[in-house]
Phi, psi and omega in degrees: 000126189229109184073235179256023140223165196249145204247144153241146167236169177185111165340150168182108183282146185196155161274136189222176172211168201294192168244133183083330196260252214235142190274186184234159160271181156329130172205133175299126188221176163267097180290120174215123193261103182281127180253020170185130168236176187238188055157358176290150188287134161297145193103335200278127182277137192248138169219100217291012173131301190278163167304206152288306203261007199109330182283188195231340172326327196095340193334301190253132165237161148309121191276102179301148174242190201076004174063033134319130165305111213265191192201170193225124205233032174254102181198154149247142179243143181293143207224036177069215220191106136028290169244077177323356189265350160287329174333136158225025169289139150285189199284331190228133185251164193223149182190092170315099155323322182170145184326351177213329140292095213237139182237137140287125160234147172279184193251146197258011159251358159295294172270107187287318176333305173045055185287152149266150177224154183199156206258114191243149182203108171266186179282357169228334192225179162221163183252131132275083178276110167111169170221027183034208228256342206227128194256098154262159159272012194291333189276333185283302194300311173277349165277323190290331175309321227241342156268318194074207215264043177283137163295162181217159175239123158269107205232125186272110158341299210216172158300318214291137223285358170275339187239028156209009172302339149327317199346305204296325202267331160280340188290141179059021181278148174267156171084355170255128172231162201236142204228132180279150188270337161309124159327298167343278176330294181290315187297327187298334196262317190261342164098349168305151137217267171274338204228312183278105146292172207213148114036294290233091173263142175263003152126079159095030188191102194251142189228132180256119170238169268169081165308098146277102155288126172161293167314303162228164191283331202248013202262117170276154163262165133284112164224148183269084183339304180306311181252352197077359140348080144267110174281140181231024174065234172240044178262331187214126174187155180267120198155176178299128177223112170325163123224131197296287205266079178297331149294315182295315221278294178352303180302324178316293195315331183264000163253324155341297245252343172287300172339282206293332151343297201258320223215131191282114202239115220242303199194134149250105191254138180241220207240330180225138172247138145228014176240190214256169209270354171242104178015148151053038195198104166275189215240179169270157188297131164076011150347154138213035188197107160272065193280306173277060163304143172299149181292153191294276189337101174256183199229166193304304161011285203277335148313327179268344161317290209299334194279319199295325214284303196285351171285323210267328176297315142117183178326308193270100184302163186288160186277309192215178192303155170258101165286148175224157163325296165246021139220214167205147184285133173221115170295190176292000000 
């Protein structure tokens, strides 16, 4: 038993790749699947990756409680293409969550990355987090159909050039301020700091945001009062989740896991899916075609996973990736 869950291993060899970086060969690694948890708080909606009926399709979501806003995950997301010189997905797919929350995926044959980005749109103001991979006006364009002339903020998970490629089509637009990818930068806009989480309402929408550090030096959580939304970026996703900093990312993880604790966790969306809709099995680095993909939604579970996995690892990051059911630990 590790925290409030209990853990299994088994051998299982796979191939994995960095997420961005460099690819590995074959490596023996250790599967540990935490197969229970204890101790979540009542009231909280748990949503273990699958529906209500089981499946992953999207077909069905969890009705958040706590008077939370509820939202909608019945959606297939375009997931590339066999042959991309064949692709006819547009560059951007749009999918309301609910009337002021809107997620983006890039087309994964523009981008093999195919970050989601998303859109908060409060009564005076709106949030983008991230500007994704690719610099086009089609995602500027399309944020503006959906605020009109509302100031917008352009605000990054993270630094890294798949969540900020965008920038340039926002930088000097009116009524757009675009937040620097330097730490420096994200506390002067949000008031964080190492320690402290901070603030930001968009007008009857209030967002608690929260420095994770491990992944990137610059890296945030988002969580959203109105619906129960945390976005974690590339700190959490069924997918590679890199990790730079192997002490920071540990701290991260125990602090997500105080978070979904306290505060009615609806959905955890992160920024990429890369693994495949069957346990422990990711997709190859630079795919560009996902045909069974795992569903985007994870759920506060798997958050309190990442914190048990990375605790059970111990002080010392693993020589090599940990696959788990919906994502794999891949170290420095």
């Amino acid at each position: 038993m590790i925290g409030r869950c209990q853990v299994r291993s088994a051998p299982h060899v796979a191939r994995f790749g960095d997420n961005g970086h460099v690819l590995r060969a074959l490596s023996f690694v250790a599967i540990t699947s935490v197969i229970g948890c204890t101790g979540d708080p009542p009231g909280m909606a748990i949503d273990s990756g699958a529906d209500i009926d089981g499946t992953q399709d999207g077909s069905t979501i969890d009705t958040p409680g706590g008077g939370l806003v509820p939202g909608s995950l019945t959606v297939v997301w375009m997931h590339g293409s066999q042959n991309c010189a064949q692709n006819t997905d547009p560059e951007l797919q749009e999918h309301a969550y609910n009337a002021t929350t809107i997620i983006f995926r890039q087309n994964k044959c523009r981008t093999f990355e195919a970050p989601f980005i998303y859109l908060l749109i409060g009564e005076t103001s709106a949030l983008l987090i991230d500007s994704g991979a690719t610099n086009t006006a089609t995602l500027r364009n399309a944020v503006r159909a959906r605020i009109g002339a509302k100031p917008l903020l352009v605000a990054h998970t993270h630094a890294h050039g798949d969540h900020t490629a965008g920038d340039p089509q926002f930088s000097g637009q009116a009524n757009t301020m675009v937040v620097g990818t330097a730490i420096t930068a994200v506390r002067a806009a949000f008031g964080t700091t190492a320690t402290t989480g901070a603030t930001k309402d968009l007008g009857n929408r209030v967002l608690d945001i929260f420095e994770i550090p491990g992944h990137q030096a610059a890296h945030i959580a988002i969580y959203d009062r109105n619906t129960g939304l945390l976005f974690t970026g590339d700190t959490l996703y069924p997918g590679l989740l890199f990790v730079q900093d192997w002490t920071q990312f540990r701290a991260s993880a125990g602090k997500l896991a105080q978070w979904v604790q306290s505060h009615p966790t609806a959905y955890v969306l992160g920024a990429h899916v890369e693994m495949t809709s069957t346990p422990k099995q990711n997709y190859p680095y630079m795919t560009t075609y996902q045909p069974n993909e795992h569903v985007l939604q994870l759920g506060a579970t798997h958050v309190m996973m990442l914190d048990a996995a990375t605790q059970q690892l111990g002080p010392t990051a693993p020589a090599a990736p940990v696959a788990y059911d919906d994502f794999v630990i891949d170290p420095p």
